[in-house]
C-alpha positions in Angstrom: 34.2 -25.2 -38.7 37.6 -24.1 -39.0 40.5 -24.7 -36.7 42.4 -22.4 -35.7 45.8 -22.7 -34.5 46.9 -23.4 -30.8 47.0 -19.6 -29.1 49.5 -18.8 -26.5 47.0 -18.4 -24.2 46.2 -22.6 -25.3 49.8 -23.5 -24.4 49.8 -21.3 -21.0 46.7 -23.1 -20.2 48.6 -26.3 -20.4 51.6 -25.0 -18.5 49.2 -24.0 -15.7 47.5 -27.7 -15.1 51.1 -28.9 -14.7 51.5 -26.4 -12.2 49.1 -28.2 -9.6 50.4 -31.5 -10.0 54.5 -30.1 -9.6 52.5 -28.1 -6.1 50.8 -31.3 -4.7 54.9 -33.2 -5.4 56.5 -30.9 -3.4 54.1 -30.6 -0.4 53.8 -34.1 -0.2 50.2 -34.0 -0.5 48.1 -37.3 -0.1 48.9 -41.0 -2.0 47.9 -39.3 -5.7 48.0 -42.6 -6.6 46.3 -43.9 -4.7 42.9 -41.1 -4.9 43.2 -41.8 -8.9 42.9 -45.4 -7.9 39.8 -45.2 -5.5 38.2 -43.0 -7.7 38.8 -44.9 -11.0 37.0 -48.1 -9.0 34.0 -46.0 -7.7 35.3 -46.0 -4.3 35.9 -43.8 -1.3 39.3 -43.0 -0.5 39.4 -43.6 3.3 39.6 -40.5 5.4 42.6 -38.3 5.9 44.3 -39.2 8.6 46.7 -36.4 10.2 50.2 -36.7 11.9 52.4 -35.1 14.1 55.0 -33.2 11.8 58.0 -35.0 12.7 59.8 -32.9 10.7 63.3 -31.9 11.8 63.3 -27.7 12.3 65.4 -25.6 11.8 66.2 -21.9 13.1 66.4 -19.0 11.6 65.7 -15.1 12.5 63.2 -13.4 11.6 64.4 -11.7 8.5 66.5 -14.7 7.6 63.0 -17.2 7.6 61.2 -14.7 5.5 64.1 -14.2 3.1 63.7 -18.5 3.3 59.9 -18.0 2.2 60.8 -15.7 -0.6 63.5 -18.3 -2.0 61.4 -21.1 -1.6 58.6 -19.3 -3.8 61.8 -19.0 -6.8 62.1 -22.3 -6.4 59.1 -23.4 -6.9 58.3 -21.0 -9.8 61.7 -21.8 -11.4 60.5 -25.6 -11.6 57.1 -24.4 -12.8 59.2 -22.5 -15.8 61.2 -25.9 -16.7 57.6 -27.9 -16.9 56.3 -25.0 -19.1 59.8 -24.4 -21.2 59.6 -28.4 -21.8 55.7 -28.3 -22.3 56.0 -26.0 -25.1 59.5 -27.8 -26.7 61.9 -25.0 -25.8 64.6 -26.8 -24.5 66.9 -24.0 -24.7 65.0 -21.8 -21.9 64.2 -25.7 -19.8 68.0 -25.5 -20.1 68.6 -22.3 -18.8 65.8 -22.4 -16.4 67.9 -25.7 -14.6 70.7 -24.4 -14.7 69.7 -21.5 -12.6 67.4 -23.9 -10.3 71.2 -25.9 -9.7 72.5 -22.3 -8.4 69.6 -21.7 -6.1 70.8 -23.7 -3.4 73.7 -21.6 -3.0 71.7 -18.2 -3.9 69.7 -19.5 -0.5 72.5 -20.1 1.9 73.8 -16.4 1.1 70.7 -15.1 1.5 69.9 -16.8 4.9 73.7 -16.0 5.9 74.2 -19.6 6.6 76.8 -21.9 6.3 76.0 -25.2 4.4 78.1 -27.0 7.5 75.8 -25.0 9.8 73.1 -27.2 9.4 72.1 -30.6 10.0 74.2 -33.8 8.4 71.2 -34.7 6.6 70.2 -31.1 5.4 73.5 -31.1 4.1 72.9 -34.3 2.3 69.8 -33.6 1.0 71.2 -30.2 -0.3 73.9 -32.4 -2.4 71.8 -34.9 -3.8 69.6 -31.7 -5.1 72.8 -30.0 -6.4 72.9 -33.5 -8.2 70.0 -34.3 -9.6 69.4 -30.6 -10.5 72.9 -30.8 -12.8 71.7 -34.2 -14.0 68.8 -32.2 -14.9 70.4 -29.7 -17.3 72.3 -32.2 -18.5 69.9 -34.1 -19.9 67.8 -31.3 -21.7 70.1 -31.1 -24.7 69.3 -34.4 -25.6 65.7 -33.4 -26.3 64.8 -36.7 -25.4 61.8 -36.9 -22.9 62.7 -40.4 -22.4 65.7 -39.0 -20.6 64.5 -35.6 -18.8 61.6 -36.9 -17.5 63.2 -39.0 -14.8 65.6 -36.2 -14.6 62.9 -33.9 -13.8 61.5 -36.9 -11.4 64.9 -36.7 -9.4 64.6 -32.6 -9.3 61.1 -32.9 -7.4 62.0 -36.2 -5.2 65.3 -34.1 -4.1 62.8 -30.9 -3.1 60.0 -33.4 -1.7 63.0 -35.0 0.6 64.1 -32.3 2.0 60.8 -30.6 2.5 59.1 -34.0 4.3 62.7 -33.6 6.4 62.8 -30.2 7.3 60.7 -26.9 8.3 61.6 -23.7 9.9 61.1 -23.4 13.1 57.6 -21.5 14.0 56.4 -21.7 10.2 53.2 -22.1 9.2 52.3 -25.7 8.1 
């Protein structure tokens, strides 16, 4: 038996089971955690229990809340091309790919024709410490030092999870 080296289709593969995981961060799906732990004792996990979505919305015409969707699909496929540039050891492209995540936020607020000071103190918060942790981000990739990027990368998706468990548009589908 021969082996033969790792095909591109091999690293996509592993760039795509990341993509799940990064998915279930920022929707703020379940305790992960805690499922891994029922299941690695043989347990149940106790039933889902839902809420009320307390989070705050936000309005937006029509046009404006699909031009929101669209943005928030870029964002979410820009962090699924940093987990796959720093999968496959191309830190240049992670680099680059972070660097144009930290200009999304403004890229949004142009497209929705919206004001940062137009919305909510704590949207505007929220949008700063993203700006932040998304610089600290690119920052940290030349160093090549997973050590350092991955909490990095930890404060990119606890920046999107905050905002999105704080915020929704207004008569958007959950």
């Amino acid at each position: 038996m021969t082996m033969r080296p790792r095909s591109a289709w091999g690293r996509m593969t592993g760039m795509w089971l990341l993509t799940p995981i990064v998915a279930a961060v920022l929707a703020g799906c379940g305790d992960g955690l805690g499922d891994v732990r029922h299941y690695e004792r043989g347990e149940t996990p106790p039933p889902l229990v839902l809420v009320p979505d307390t989070r705050q919305p936000v309005e937006l015409e029509a046009a404006a809340a699909q031009e929101h969707r669209d943005v928030m699909l870029q964002h979410l496929e820009t962090l699924d091309q940093i987990v796959g540039a720093l999968a496959e050891g191309n830190f240049m492209l992670a680099q680059m790919q972070a660097q144009a995540h930290a200009s999304f936020f403004a890229r949004r607020m142009r497209t929705v024709m919206k004001r940062l000071e137009d919305y909510p103190p704590n949207f505007q918060a929220l949008a700063l410490d993203h700006q932040s942790a998304t610089d600290a981000l690119a920052a940290s990739i030349p160093s090549k030092d997973f050590g350092r990027i991955v909490p990095a990368l930890d404060g990119v998706l606890k920046a999107c999870t905050a905002c999105h468990r704080a915020f929704r548009v207004r008569n958007e589908a959950r």
